[in-house]
C-alpha positions as CSV (number, residue, x, y, z in Angstrom):
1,X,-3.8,-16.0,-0.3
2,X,-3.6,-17.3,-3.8
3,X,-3.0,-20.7,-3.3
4,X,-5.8,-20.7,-0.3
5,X,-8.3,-19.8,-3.3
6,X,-7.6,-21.8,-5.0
7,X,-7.6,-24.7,-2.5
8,X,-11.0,-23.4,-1.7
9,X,-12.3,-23.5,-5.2
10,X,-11.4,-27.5,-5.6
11,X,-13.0,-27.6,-2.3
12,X,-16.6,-26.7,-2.8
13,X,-16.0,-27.5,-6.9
14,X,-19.7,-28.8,-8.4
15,X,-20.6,-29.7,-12.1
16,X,-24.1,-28.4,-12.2
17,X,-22.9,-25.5,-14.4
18,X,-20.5,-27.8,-16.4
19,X,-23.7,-30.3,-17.5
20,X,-25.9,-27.6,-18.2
21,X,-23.4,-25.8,-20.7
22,X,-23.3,-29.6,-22.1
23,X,-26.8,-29.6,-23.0
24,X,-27.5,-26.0,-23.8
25,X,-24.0,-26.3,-26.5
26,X,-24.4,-29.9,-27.1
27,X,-24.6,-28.7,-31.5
28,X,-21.7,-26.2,-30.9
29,X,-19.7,-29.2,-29.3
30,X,-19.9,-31.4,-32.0
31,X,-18.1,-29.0,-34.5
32,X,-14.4,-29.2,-31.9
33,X,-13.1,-32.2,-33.8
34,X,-12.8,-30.5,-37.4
35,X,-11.9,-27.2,-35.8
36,X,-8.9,-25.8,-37.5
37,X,-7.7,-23.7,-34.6
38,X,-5.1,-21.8,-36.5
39,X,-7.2,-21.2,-39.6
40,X,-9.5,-18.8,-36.8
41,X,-6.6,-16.6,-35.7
42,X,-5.6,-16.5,-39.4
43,X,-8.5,-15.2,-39.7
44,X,-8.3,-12.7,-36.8
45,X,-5.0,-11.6,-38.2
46,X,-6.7,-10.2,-41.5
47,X,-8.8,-8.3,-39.8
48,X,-11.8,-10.4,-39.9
49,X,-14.8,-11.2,-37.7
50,X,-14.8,-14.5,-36.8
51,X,-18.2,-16.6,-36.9
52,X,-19.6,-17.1,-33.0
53,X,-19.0,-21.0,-33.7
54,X,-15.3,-19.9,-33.4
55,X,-15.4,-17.5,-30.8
56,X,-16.6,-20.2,-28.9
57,X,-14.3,-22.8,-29.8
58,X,-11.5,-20.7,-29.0
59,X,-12.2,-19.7,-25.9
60,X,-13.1,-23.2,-24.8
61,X,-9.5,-24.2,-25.1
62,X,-8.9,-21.2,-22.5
63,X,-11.5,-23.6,-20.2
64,X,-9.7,-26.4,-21.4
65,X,-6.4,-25.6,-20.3
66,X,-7.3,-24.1,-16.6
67,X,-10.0,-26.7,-15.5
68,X,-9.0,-30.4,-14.9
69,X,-12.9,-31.0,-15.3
70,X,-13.4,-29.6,-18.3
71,X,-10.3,-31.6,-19.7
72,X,-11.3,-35.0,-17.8
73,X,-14.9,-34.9,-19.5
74,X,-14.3,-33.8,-22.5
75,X,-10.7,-34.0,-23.8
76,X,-8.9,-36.6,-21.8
77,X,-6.4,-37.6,-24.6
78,X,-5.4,-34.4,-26.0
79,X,-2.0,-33.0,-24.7
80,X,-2.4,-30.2,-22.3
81,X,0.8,-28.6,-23.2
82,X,-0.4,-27.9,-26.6
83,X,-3.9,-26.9,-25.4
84,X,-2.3,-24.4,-22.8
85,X,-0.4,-22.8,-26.1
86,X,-3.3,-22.8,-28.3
87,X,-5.1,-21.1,-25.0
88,X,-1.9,-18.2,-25.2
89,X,-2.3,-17.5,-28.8
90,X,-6.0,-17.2,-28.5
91,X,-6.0,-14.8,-25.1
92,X,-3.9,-12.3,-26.5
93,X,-4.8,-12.2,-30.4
94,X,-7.9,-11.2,-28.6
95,X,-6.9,-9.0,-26.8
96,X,-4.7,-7.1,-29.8
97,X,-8.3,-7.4,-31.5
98,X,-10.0,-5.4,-28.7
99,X,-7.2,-2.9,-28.4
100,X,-8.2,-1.7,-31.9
101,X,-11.0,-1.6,-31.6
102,X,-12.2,-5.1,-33.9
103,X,-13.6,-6.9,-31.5
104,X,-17.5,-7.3,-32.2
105,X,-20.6,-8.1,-29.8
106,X,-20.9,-11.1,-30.9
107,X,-17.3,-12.9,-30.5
108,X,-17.4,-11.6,-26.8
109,X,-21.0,-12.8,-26.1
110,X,-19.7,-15.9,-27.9
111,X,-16.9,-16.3,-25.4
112,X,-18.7,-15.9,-22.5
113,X,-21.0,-18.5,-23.5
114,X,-17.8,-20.7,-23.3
115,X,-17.3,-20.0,-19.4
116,X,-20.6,-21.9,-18.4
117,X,-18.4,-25.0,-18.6
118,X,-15.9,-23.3,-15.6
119,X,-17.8,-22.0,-12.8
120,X,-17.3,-24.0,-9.7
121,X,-20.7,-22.9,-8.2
122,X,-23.9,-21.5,-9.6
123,X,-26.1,-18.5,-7.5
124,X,-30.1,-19.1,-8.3
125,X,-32.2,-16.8,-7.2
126,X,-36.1,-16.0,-7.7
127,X,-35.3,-12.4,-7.2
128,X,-33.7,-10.7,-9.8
129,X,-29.8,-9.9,-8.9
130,X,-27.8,-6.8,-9.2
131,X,-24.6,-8.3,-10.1
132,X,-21.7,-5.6,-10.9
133,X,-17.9,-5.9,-12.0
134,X,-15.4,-3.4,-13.2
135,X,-13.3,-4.2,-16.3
136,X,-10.5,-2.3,-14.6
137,X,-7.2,-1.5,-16.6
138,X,-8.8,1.8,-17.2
139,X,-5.7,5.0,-17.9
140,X,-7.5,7.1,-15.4
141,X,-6.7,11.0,-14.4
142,X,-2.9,10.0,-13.5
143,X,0.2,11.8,-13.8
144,X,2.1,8.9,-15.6
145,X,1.4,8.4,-19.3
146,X,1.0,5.2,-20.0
147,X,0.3,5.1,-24.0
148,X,3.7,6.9,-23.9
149,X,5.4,3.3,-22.1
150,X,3.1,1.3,-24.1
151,X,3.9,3.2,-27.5
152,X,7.3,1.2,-28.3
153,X,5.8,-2.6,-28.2
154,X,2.5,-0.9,-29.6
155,X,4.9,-1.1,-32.5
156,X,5.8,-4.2,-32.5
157,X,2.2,-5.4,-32.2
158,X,1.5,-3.2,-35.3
159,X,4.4,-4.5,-37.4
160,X,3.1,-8.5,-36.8
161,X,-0.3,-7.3,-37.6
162,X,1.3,-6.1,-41.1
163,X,3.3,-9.1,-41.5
164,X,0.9,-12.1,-42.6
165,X,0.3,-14.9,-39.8
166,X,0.5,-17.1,-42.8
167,X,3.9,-17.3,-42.8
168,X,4.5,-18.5,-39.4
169,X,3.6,-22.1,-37.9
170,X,1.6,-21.9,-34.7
171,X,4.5,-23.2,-33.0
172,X,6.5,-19.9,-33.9
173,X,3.8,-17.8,-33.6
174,X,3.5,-18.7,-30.2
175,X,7.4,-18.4,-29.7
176,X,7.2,-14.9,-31.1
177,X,4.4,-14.0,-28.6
178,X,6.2,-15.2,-25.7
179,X,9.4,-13.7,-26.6
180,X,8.5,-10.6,-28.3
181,X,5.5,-9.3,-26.8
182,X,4.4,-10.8,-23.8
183,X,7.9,-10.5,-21.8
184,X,8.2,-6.9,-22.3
185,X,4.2,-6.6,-21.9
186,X,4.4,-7.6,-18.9
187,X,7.7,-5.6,-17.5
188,X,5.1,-2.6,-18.9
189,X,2.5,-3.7,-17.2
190,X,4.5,-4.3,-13.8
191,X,6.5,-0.7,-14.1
192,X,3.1,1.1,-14.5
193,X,1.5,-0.8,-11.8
194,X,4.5,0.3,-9.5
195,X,4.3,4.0,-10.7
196,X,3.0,7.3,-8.8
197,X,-0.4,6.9,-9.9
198,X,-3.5,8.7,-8.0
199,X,-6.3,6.6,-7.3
200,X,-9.6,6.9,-5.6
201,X,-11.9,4.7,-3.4
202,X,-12.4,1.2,-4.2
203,X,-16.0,3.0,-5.9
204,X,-17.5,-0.1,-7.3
205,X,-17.4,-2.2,-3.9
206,X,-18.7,0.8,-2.3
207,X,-21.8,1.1,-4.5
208,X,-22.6,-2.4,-3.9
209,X,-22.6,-2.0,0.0
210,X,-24.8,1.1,-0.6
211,X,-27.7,-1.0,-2.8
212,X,-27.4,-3.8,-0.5
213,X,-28.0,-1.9,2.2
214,X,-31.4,-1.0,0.9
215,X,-32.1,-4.2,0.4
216,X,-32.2,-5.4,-3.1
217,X,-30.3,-8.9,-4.2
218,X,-26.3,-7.2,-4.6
219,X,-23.8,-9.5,-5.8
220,X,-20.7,-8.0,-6.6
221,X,-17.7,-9.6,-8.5
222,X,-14.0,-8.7,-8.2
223,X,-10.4,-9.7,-7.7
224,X,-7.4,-9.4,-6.4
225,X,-5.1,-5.6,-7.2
226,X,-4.1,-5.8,-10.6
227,X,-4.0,-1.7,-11.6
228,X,-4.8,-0.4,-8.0
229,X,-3.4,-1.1,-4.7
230,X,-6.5,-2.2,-3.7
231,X,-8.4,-4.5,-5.6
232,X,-12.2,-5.6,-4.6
233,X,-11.1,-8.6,-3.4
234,X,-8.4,-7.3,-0.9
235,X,-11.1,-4.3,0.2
236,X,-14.0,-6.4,1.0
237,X,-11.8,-8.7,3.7
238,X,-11.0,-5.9,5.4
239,X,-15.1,-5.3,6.2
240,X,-15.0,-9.1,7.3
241,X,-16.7,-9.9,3.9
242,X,-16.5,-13.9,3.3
243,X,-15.0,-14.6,0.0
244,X,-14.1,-18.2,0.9
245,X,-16.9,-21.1,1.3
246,X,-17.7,-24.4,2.4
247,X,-18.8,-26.0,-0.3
248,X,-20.9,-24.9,-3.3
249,X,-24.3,-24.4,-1.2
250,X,-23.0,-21.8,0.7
251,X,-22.9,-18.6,-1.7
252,X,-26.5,-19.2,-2.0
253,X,-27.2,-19.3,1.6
254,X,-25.2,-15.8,2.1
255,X,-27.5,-14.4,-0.6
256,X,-30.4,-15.5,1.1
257,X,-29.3,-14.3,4.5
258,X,-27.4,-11.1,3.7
259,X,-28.9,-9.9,0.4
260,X,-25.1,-9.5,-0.5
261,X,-22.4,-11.9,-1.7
262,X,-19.0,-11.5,-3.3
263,X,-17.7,-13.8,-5.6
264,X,-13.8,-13.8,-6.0
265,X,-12.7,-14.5,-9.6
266,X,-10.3,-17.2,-8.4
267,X,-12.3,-18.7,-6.3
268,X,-15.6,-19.2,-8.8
269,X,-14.0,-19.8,-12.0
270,X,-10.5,-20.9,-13.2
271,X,-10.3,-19.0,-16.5
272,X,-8.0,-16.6,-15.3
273,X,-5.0,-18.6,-13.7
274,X,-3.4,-18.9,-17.4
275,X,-3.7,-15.0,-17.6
276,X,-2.7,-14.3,-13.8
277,X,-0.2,-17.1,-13.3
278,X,1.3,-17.8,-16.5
279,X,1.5,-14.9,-18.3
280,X,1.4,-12.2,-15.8
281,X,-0.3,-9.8,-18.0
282,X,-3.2,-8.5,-19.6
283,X,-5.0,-10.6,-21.9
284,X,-8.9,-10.8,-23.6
285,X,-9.7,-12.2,-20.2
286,X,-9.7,-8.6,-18.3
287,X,-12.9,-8.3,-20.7
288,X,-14.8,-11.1,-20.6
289,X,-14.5,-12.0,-16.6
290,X,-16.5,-9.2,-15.9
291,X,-19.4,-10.4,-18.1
292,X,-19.3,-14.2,-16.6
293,X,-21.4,-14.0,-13.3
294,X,-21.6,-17.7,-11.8
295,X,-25.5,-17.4,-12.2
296,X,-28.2,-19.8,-13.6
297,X,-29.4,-19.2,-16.8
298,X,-32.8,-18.6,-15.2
299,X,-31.8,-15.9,-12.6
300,X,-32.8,-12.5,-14.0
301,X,-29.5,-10.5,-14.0
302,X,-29.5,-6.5,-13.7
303,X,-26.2,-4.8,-14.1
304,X,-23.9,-2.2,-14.2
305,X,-20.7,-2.5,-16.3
306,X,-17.9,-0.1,-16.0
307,X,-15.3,-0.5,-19.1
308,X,-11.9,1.6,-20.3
309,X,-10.7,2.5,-23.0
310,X,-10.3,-0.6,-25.3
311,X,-13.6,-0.9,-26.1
312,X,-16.1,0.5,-28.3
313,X,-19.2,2.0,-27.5
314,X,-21.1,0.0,-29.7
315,X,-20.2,-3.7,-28.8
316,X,-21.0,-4.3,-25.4
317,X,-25.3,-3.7,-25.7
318,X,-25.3,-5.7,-29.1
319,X,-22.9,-8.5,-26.4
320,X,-25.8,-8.1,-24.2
321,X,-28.6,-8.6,-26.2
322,X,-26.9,-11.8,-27.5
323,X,-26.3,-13.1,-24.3
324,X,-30.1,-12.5,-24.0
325,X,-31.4,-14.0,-26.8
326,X,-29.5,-17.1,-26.6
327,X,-30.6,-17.5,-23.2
328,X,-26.5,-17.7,-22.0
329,X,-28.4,-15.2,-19.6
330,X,-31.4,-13.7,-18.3
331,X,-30.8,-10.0,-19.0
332,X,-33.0,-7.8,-17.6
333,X,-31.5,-3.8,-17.1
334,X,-27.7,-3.2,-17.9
335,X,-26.1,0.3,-17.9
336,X,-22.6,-0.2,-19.3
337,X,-20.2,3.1,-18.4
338,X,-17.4,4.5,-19.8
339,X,-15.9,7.7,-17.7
340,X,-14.1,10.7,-19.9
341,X,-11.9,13.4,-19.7
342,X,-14.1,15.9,-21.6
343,X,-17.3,16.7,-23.3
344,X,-16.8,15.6,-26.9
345,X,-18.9,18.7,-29.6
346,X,-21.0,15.3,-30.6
347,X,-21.2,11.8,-29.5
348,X,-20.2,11.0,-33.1
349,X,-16.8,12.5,-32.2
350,X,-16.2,10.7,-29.3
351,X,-13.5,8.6,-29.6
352,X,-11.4,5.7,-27.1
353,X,-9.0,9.1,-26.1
354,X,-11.5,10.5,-24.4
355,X,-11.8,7.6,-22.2
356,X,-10.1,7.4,-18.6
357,X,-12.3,5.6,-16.3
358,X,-14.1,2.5,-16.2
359,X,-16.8,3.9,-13.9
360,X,-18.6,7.1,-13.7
361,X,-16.3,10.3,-14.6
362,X,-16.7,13.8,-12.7
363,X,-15.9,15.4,-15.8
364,X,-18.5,13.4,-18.1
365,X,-19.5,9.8,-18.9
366,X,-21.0,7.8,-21.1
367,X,-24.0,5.7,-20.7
368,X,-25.0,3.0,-22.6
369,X,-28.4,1.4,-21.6
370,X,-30.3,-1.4,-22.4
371,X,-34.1,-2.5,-20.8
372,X,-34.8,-5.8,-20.8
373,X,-32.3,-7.4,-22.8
374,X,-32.7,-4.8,-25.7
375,X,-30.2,-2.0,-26.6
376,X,-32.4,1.7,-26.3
377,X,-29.0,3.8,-26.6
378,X,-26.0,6.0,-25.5
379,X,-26.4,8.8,-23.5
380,X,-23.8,11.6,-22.0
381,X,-24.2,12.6,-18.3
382,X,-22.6,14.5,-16.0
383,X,-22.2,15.0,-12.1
384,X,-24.5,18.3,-12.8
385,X,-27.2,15.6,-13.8
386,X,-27.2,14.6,-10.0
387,X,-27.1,18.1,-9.1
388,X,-23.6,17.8,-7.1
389,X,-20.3,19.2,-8.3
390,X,-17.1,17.4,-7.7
391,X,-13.6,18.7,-7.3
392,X,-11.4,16.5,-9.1
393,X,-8.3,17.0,-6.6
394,X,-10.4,16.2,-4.3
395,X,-11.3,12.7,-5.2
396,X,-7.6,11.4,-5.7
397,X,-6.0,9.9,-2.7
398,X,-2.3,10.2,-3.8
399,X,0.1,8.2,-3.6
400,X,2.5,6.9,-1.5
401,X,4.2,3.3,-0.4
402,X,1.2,3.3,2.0
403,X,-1.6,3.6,-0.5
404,X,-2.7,0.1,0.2
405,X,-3.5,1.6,4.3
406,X,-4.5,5.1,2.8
407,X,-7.4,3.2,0.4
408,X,-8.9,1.1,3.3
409,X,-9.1,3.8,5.6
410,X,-10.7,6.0,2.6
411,X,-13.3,3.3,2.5
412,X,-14.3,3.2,5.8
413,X,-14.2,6.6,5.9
414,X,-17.2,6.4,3.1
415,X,-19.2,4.0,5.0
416,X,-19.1,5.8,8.2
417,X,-19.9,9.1,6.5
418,X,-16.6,11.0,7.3
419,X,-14.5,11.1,4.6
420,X,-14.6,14.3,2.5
421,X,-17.6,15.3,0.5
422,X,-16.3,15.2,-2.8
423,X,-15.6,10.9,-2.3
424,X,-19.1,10.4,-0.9
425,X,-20.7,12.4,-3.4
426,X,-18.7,10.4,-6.6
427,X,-19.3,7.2,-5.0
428,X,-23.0,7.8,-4.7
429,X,-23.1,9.0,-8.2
430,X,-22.4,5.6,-9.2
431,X,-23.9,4.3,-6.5
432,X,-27.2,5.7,-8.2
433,X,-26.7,4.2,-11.6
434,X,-26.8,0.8,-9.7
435,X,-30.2,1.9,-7.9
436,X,-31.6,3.1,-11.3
437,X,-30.8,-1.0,-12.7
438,X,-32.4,-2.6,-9.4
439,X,-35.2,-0.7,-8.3
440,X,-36.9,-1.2,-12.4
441,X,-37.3,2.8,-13.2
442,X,-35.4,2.0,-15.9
443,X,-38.6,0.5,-17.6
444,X,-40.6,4.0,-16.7
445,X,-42.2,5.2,-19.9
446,X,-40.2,8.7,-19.0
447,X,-37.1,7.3,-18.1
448,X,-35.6,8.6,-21.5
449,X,-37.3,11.8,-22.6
450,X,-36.0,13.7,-26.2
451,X,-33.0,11.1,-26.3
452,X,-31.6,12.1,-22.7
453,X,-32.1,10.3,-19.6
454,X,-34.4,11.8,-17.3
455,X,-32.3,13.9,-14.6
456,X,-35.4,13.5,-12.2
457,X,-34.4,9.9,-12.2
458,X,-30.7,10.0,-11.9
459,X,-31.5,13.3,-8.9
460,X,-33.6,11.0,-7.0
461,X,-31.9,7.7,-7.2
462,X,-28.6,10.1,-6.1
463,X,-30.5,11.5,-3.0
464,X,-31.1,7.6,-1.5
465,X,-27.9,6.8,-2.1
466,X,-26.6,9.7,-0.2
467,X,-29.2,9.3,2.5
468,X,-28.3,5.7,3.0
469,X,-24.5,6.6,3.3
470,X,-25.6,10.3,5.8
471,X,-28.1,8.4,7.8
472,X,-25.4,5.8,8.9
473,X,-27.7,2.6,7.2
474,X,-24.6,1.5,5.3
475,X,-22.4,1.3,8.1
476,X,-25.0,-0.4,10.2
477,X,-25.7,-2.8,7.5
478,X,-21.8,-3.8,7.0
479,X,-22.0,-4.4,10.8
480,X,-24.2,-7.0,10.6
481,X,-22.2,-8.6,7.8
482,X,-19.4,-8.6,10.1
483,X,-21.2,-9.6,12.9
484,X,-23.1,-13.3,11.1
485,X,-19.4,-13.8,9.5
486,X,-18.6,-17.0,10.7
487,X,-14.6,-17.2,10.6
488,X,-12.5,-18.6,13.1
489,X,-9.4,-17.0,12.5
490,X,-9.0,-13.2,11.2
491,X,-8.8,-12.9,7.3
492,X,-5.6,-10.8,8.4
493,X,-4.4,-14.2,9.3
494,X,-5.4,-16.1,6.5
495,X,-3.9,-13.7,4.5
496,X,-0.2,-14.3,6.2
């Protein structure tokens, strides 16, 4: 299934993203030549924030080493091999930067601006779009600890960030990530993966089938399983969603049609293979891919971003009201949500432990909102705010060496209104945060009231969420999907 996204994305491949990233970064584009690459992660090393011009750079050499485009147009004589290391170093010094926490707004709205050079087709839309994607990762309510399996090469990560950077080459600094970290990153990452853990729903595509069924512009963005036995990607093919198209027109024209599309990391943008295929592991990317919607510049975007526990609280609205102001997008309403394990005695206390989910938590969550491209604050909610109460054992599915059967079945369940209360109710609580983005209460005068978000808001946007899912409109609107999906083999098929 891989390879067939991939074959799909050189298929219906276009460059109308690629030339306007030329133009809008033609000043930034002129600085590459006397970029000093490993001065920057130097830099990084020593705890400093780099400048944007840098965070840009750097993460064009991550564009530069997955897309033959980018390479043909604007590097042609410059070795890939070494392009494809300098891309390595830069994923996952990154990445060690946003596991502490160092990672500022800027330097990730700076290397998003950097993926307008990789999408393969851009959505435009008069309308403004709900566009949603999950950072995923997150440690969630599980019975395996995984700081305790991560805690060993946490060390080793900690002793090269005490040793100076200075006194390696890049050549050996990229040896030592390859040998020392990454290989026993990923047998981590792999062993966890393959562990007892309880998981849920597949929430965030469930949301976005509720909010399209009422209608507003839904796209939702997603992969493959990475942490979960079911990822997006592999749920929405088994409601007949279309993930693969026939050339670059065509996402457009499902928009139009359905009011819903799905866009497939692999088959929009190529900025992961390095992380996915290469590497095998976690990387910066599991960040930033969830902020890189293939939409034009001029399409109003309204979202809702779920994110775990590596990042801060503060970073992501001051990301968002870069993006904005540098026109990499047209931000309109963003709700960015972190789920937690408990109720902190003040938000000043509130610390990365407390976060487990990278959605909305039935313990409590944290909200932070911006309206219209400008950051208005960080609120704490709970399911009591929806006036529902959720029973935690209730949520989690279990698991088993059928979870990837047990998930899909879950999920239709949802749709159909039969699965238990408890899993309709938490999807719809999130479900509501995405009505509360697309339906514009956010910009109600008495949306936030004394510095809390009005329950009357997040009540009522829960209700028609509920009602869509009770009064069978979701299921009747996934039916049509299936019935205008034009495939002439099953996606089971595909698949094998």
């Amino acid at each position: 299934m891989l390879q067939l996204r991939k074959w799909c994305r050189e298929e219906i491949r276009n460059i109308e993203s690629f030339n306007d990233a030329l133009i809008h970064f033609e000043d930034l584009l002129k600085l590459l030549p006397d970029f000093d690459f490993f001065k920057m992660i130097q830099a990084i090393e020593k705890g400093t924030s780099i400048w944007f011009e840098w965070a840009f750079l750097g993460f064009l050499y991550v564009a530069w080493a997955n897309n033959a485009h980018v390479k043909r147009q604007l590097f042609p004589q410059e070795d890939i091999e070494v392009i494809i290391k300098k891309a390595v170093i830069f994923l996952m010094t990154m990445r060690f930067q946003e596991e502490r926490w160092r990672i500022t707004g800027e330097e990730i709205a700076w290397m998003v601006a950097a993926t307008r050079f990789d999408f393969t087709f851009l959505v435009h839309s008069e309308k403004p779009i709900v566009e949603t994607c999950w950072m995923g990762g997150d440690i969630g309510f599980w019975e395996t600890d995984f700081n305790h399996l991560y805690a060993s090469l946490d060390k080793s990560i900690q002793a090269w960030f005490i040793q100076e950077v200075s006194q390696m080459t890049e050549e050996k600094y990229y040896d030592f990530l390859m040998e020392e970290i990454i290989v026993p990153d990923r047998v981590i990452k792999q062993s966890y993966k393959k562990s007892a853990n309880k998981k849920s729903v597949n929430i965030s595509t469930l949301s976005s089938f509720i909010l399209a069924s009422m209608w507003y512009m839904t796209m939702k963005h997603g992969s493959g399983k990475n942490t979960s036995s079911v990822g997006s990607t592999d749920a929405v093919i088994k409601f007949w969603i279309p993930i693969l198209f026939q050339n670059s027109s065509e996402p457009n024209e499902k928009l139009d049609t359905d009011g819903f599309l799905y866009t497939d990391a692999i088959v929009c943008k190529t900025i992961h293979d390095l992380s996915g295929n290469v590497l095998e592991t976690e990387t910066v990317n599991h960040l930033i891919w969830p902020l890189t919607a293939p939409l034009s510049r001029q399409t109003k975007i309204n979202k809702v971003l779920g994110v775990n526990h590596n990042v801060s609280f503060s970073v992501l609205w001051q990301a968002y009201e870069t993006l904005h102001e540098k026109w990499v997008y047209n931000v309109g309403d963003v709700i960015i949500v972190w789920g937690l394990s408990s109720l902190p005695e003040t938000i000043s206390d509130l610390s990365h432990k407390e976060i487990r989910l990278d959605e909305f938590s039935p313990k409590w969550s944290m909200l932070g909102v911006v309206i219209e491209g400008k950051y208005k604050g960080e609120f704490l909610i709970s399911e009591k705010n929806f006036w529902v109460s959720i029973d935690m054992d209730k949520i989690l599915l279990g698991w088993s060496e059928d979870s990837e059967d047990i998930i899909n079945f879950a999920n239709e369940r949802v749709i159909s209104n039969k699965a238990p209360e408890d899993i309709i109710q938490l999807v719809c609580c999130n479900a509501a945060l995405w009505i509360l983005v697309a339906s514009g209460r956010m910009r109600s005068k008495d949306f936030i009231i004394d510095g809390k978000i009005n329950p009357q808001y997040l009540k009522c946007a829960y209700n028609e969420a509920r009602k869509q899912v009770s009064a069978l409109h979701v299921n009747k609107f996934m039916e049509s999907i299936r019935t205008k999906t034009k495939q002439v083999v099953l996606w089971e098929e595909v698949i094998i």
